[in-house]
C-alpha positions in Angstrom: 0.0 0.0 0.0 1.7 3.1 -1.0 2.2 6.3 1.3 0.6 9.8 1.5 3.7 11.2 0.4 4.2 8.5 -2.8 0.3 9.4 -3.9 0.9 13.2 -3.3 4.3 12.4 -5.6 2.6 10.5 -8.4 -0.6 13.3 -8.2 1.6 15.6 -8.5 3.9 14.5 -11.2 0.7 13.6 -13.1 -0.9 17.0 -13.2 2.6 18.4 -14.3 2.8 16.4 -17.0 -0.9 16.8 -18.3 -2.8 19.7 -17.1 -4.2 21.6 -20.4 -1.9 24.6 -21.1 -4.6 26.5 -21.6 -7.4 27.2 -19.6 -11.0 26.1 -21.6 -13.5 28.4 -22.7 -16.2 29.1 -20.2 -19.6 28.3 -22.1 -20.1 26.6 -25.1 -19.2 23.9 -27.3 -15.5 24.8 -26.7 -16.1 24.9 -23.3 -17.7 21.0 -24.0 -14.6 20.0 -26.1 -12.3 21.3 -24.1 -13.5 19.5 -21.0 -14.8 15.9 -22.1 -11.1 16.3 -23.9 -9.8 17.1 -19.7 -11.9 14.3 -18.4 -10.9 11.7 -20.7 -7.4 12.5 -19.8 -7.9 12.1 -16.8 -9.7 8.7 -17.1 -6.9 7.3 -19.2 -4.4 8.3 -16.3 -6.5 6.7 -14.0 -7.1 10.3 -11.6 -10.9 10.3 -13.1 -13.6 9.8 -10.2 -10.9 9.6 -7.2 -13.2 9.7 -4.8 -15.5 7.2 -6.4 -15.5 3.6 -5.2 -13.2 1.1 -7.5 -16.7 -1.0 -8.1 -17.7 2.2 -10.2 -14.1 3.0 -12.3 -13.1 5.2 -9.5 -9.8 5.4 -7.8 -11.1 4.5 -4.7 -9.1 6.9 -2.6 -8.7 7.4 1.4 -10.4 10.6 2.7 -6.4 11.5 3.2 -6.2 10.7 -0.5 -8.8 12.7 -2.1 -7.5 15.7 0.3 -3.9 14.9 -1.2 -5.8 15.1 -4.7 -7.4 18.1 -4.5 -4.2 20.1 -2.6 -2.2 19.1 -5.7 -4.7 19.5 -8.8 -4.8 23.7 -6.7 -1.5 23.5 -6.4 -1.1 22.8 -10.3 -3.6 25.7 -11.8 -5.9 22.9 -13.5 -9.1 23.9 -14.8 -11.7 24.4 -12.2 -13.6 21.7 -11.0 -16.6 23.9 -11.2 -16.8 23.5 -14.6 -19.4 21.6 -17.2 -18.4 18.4 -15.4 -18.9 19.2 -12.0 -22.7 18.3 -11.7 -22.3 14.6 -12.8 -18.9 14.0 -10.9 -20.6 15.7 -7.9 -23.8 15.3 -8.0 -25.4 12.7 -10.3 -22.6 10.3 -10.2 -22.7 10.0 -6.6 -26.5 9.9 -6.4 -26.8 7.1 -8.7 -24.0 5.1 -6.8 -26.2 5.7 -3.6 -29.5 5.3 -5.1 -29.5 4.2 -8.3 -30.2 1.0 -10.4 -27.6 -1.8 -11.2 -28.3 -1.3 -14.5 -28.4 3.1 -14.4 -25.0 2.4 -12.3 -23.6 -0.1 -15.5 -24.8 3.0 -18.2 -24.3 6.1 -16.3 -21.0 5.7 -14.9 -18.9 4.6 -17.2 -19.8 7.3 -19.3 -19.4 9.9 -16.9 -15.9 9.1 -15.8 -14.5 8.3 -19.0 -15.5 11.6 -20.5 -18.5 10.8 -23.0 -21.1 12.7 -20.9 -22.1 15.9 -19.2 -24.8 16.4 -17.1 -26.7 19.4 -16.0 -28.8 19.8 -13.2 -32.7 20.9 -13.5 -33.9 21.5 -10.0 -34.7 24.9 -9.5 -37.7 26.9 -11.3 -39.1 30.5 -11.2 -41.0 29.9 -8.5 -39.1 27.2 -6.8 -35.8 28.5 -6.6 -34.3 27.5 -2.4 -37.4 26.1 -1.8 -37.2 22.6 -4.0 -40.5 21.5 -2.3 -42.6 23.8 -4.3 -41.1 22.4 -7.4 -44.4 22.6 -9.8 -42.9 20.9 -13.1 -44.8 17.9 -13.4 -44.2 14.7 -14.5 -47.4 12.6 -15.9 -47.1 8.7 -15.3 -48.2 7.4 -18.7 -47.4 3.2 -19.1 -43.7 2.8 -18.7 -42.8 6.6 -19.1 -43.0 9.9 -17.2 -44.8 13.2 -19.6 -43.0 15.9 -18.2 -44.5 19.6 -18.7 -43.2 22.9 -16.8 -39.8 25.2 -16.4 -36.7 25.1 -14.9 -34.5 27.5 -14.7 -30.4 28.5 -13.6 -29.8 25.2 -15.1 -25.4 25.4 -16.0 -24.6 24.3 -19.5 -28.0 22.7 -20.0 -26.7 23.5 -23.4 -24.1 20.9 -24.2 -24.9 18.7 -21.7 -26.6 15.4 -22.6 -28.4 14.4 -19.4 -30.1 16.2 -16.8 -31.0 15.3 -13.2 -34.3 17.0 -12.3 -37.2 17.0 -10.2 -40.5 16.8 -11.4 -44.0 16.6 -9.3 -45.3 13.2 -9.9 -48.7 13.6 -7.5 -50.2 16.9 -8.7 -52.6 17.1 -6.0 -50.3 16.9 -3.2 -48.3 19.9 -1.5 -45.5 18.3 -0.1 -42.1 16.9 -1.1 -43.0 13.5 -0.7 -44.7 14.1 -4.1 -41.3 14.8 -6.3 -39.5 12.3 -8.2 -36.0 12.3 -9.3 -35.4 11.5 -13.2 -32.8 11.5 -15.3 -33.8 13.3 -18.6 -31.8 13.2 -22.2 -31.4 16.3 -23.0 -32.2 16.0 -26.6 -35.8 14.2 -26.2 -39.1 16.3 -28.6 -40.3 18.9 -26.2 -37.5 20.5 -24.8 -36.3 23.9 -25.4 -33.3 25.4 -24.4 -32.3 29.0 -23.7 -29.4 30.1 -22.6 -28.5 33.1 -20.0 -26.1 35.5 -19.8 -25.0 36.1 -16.8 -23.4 39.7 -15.6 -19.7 37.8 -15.2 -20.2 37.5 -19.5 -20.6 33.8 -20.2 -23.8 32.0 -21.3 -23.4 29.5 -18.8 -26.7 29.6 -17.1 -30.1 28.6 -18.9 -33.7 28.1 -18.9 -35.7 25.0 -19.9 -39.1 24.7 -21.2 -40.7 20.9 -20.9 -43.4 20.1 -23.8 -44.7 17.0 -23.2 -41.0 15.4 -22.9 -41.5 11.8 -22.2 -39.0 10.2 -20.5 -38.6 6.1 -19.3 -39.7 5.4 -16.1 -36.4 3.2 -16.0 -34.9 6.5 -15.3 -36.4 7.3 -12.3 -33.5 7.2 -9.5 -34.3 6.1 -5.4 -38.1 5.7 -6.9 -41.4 7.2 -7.9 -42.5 10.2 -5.1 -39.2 9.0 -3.5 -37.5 12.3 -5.2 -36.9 14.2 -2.1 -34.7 12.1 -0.2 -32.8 11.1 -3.5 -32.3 15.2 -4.1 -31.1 15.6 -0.2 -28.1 12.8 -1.3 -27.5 14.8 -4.5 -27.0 18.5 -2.3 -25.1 16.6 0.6 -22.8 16.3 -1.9 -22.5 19.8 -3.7 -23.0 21.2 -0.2 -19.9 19.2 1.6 -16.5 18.0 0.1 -17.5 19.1 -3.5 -16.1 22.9 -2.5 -13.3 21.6 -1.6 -11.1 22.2 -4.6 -12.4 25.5 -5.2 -11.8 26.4 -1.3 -8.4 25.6 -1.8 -7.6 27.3 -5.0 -8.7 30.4 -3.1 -6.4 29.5 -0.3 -3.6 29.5 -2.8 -4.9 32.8 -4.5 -4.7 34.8 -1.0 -1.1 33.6 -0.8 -0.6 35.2 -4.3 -2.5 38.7 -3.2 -0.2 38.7 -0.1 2.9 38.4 -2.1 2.0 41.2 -4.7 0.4 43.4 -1.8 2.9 46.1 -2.1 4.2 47.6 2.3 3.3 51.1 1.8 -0.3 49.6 1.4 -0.8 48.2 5.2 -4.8 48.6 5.5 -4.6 46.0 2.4 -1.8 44.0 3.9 -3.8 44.0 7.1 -7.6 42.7 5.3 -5.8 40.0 3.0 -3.8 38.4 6.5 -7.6 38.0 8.1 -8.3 36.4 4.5 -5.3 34.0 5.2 -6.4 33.6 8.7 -10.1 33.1 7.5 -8.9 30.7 4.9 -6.8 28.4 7.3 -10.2 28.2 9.5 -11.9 27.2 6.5 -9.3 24.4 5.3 -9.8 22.8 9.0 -13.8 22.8 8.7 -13.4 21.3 5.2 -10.9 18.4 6.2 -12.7 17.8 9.4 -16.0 17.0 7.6 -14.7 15.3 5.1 -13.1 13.0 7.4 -16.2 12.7 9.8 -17.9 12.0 7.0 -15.9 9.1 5.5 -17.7 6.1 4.2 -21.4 7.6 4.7 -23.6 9.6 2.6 -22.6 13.3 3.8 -25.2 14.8 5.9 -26.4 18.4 6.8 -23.4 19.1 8.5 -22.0 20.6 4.9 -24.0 23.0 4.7 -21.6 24.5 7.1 -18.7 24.0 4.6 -20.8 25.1 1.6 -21.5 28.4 3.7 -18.5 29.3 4.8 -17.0 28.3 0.9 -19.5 30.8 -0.4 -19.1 33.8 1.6 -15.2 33.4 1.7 -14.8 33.7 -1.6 -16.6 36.8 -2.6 -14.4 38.2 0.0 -11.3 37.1 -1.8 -12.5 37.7 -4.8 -13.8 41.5 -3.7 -9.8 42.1 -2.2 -8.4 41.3 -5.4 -10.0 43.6 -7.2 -9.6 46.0 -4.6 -5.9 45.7 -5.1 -5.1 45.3 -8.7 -7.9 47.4 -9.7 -10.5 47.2 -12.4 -9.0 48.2 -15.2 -6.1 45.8 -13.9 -4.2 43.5 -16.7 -5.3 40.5 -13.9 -8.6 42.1 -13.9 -9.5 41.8 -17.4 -10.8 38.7 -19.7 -12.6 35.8 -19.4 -10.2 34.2 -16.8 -9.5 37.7 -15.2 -9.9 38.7 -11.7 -13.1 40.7 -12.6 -15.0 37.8 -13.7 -13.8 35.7 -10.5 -15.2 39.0 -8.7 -18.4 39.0 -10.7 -19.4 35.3 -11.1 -18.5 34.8 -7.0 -22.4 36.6 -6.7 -23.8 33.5 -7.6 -21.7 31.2 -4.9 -24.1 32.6 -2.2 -26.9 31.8 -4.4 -26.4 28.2 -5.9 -27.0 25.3 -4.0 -29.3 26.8 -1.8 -29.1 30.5 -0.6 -26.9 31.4 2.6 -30.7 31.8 4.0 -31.2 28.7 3.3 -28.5 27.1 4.3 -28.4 28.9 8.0 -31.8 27.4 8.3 -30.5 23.8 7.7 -27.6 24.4 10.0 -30.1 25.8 12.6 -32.8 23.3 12.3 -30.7 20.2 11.1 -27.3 20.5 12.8 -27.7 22.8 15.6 -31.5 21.4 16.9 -33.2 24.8 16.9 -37.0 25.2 16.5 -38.0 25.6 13.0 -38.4 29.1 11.8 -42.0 29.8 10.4 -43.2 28.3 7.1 
C-alpha cells in the first residue's frame, strides 16, 4: 500500500505532465470539447472519479487521499472543478451510486468518468428557486414513461450537456415533497427547449428549460417514484460538503498570491488579505474535518456549514483582489481575469441553496433549533 507522500508524488507528477496549457473556454461547445477532452485524460491516467469507489471505475481513494488530490490538482492551476463536469462528478454520479439501479449504475458511470457525458442539473424553477418543495414541473405517469410539462430555470450548461437530473411533481394534487420524483432526462428528447442566460460575469453558462410534453422512461427514475426528495437531499449533501473543496483551496492558494503582490506602503490592504489567510486556514480545518467525519457515509447536513462558509469566503477574496489590482487591472481583465472571479462569486451565495437557506439547515438540522416559520 503506498504512502501519502508516494500518492501526493505521483498526483503531483501527473498534473505536471498533463494539465491543459490553456485554460477552456467558459460556455459553449469549446467549453464542452475542451472538457470531455480534460476528463478523458484524466480517465486514461487513472485520476478520473478519485473519490469514487473502485466497483464504479473510481480510484477508490482514502479521505487522506482525495484531500492529497485536490491540494495538488490547486497547487497545479488545472481547470476548475466547477466546470461543465462538476454536476455529474458531484452530483449525479454520486447519487446514482447511492440510489441508483444496477443497470443506471452499468450506463451512467462509465460514461461519466470516461469523458462521454455531461450532465446538467434541473432543480430549480421561477418559483421554486431555495425552496425545492414547491417544485411545480410535473411529470405525468403514462405506461412505462413519465410526460413531463413545466420550467426550470439556472440550469449550467443545459446547453451541451446530454443528461439532466431533475425533479418533477409526480402527485399533482399533493403539496408536499413527498410528491417529487428524481429523473434522469436526455437532454435532446421532442419537447424541450433550451435558452441560454447571460449572466453579468459574461458567459452563457446559465439557462432556462421549457418541458413540452417530454416523455422520459420510467427506467430513469432514481431512489423511486414520489421518492425524489430524499434522492435530491443525497445529491445537495454532496454539492454542499467536500464538492467545494477544490475550489476552497484554490482560493487558499490565490490569497497567498495577493499577499505576495500586496505592495508595504499599502498596510490597510496587507492588514484585510492576512484575516483572508487567517479566515482561509479556518476554513481548510472545517473542510478536512467533515470530510473525514464524513468518510464512508452519505454526507449529511453538516455541509451545509462547509458550503457556507466556501461561499461567503470567496466573494471576500475575490472582492480584495479587485480591490488591489484594480478594475482596469491586466489581472482584472478577460474571461479568466480577476473581474470575472469577482463577478461570477455573486452567484456562490446563491447556488446550491441561498446562505438563508443554508443557515436554516444548520439551525434546524445540525444545531436542533426550533423551525423558523413556514
Amino acid at each position: 500500500m503506498e504512502s501519502i507522500s508516494e500518492f501526493r508524488l505521483q498526483a503531483r507528477t501527473w498534473l505536471a505532465a498533463n494539465k491543459p496549457s490553456a485554460l477552456p473556454p467558459l460556455c459553449g461547445q469549446g467549453a464542452r470539447t475542451a472538457i470531455l477532452a480534460w476528463q478523458k485524460a484524466q480517465f486514461e491516467g487513472g485520476w478520473a472519479g478519485v473519490a469514487w469507489p473502485t466497483a464504479y471505475g473510481g480510484r477508490g481513494a482514502t479521505v487522506l487521499e482525495q484531500i492529497v488530490w485536490c491540494e495538488e490538482y490547486a497547487r497545479a492551476g488545472a481547470p476548475s472543478p466547477l466546470d461543465a463536469s462538476f454536476v455529474g462528478l458531484n452530483h449525479a454520479g454520486p447519487t446514482v451510486i447511492a440510489c441508483g439501479t444496477p443497470e443506471q449504475k452499468n450506463f451512467y458511470l462509465p460514461r461519466l468518468l470516461s469523458g462521454e457525458d455531461i450532465w446538467c442539473q434541473g432543480f430549480s424553477e421561477p418559483g421554486a428557486g431555495s425552496d425545492l418543495a414547491a417544485v411545480r414541473t410535473r411529470g405525468r405517469v403514462e405506461g412505462d414513461e413519465l410526460v413531463i410539462d413545466g420550467h426550470k430555470i439556472w440550469s449550467s450548461y443545459a446547453d451541451i450537456a446530454d443528461w439532466q437530473e431533475m425533479l418533477v411533481r409526480t402527485d399533482a394534487t399533493a403539496k408536499t415533497s413527498q410528491a417529487l420524483t428524481w429523473v434522469i432526462c436526455p437532454m435532446n428528447a421532442p419537447g424541450l427547449t433550451i435558452r441560454p442566460i447571460r449572466t453579468m460575469a459574461g458567459p452563457q453558462k446559465f439557462c432556462e428549460i421549457f418541458y413540452d410534453g417530454v416523455r422520459v422512461p420510467l427506467k430513469n427514475v432514481v431512489g423511486g417514484v414520489n421518492n425524489g426528495w430524499a434522492t435530491a437531499m443525497s445529491t445537495l449533501a454532496f454539492e454542499r460538503g467536500t464538492a467545494s473543496l477544490p475550489l476552497l483551496l484554490g482560493l487558499i492558494q490565490g490569497v497567498e498570491t495577493l499577499l505576495q503582490a500586496c505592495p508595504e506602503d499599502r498596510p490597510a490592504m496587507r492588514t484585510r488579505i492576512a484575516r483572508l489567510r487567517a479566515e482561509g486556514a479556518a476554513q481548510k480545518a472545517m473542510a478536512y474535518r467533515f470530510a473525514l467525519d464524513s468518510a464512508d457515509t452519505v454526507p449529511d447536513s453538516s455541509g451545509s456549514i462547509v458550503r457556507l462558509g466556501f461561499a461567503e469566503f470567496a466573494q471576500r477574496v475575490t472582492a480584495a483582489s479587485l480591490d488591489l489590482f484594480g478594475i482596469s487591472a491586466p489581472e482584472a481583465l478577460g474571461e479568466h481575469g480577476l473581474g470575472h472571479h469577482y463577478l461570477d462569486a455573486f452567484s456562490e451565495t446563491i447556488a446550491g441553496g441561498s446562505s438563508e437557506i443554508q443557515r436554516n439547515i444548520i439551525g434546524e438540522r445540525v444545531l436542533g433549533l426550533p423551525r423558523g416559520p413556514r
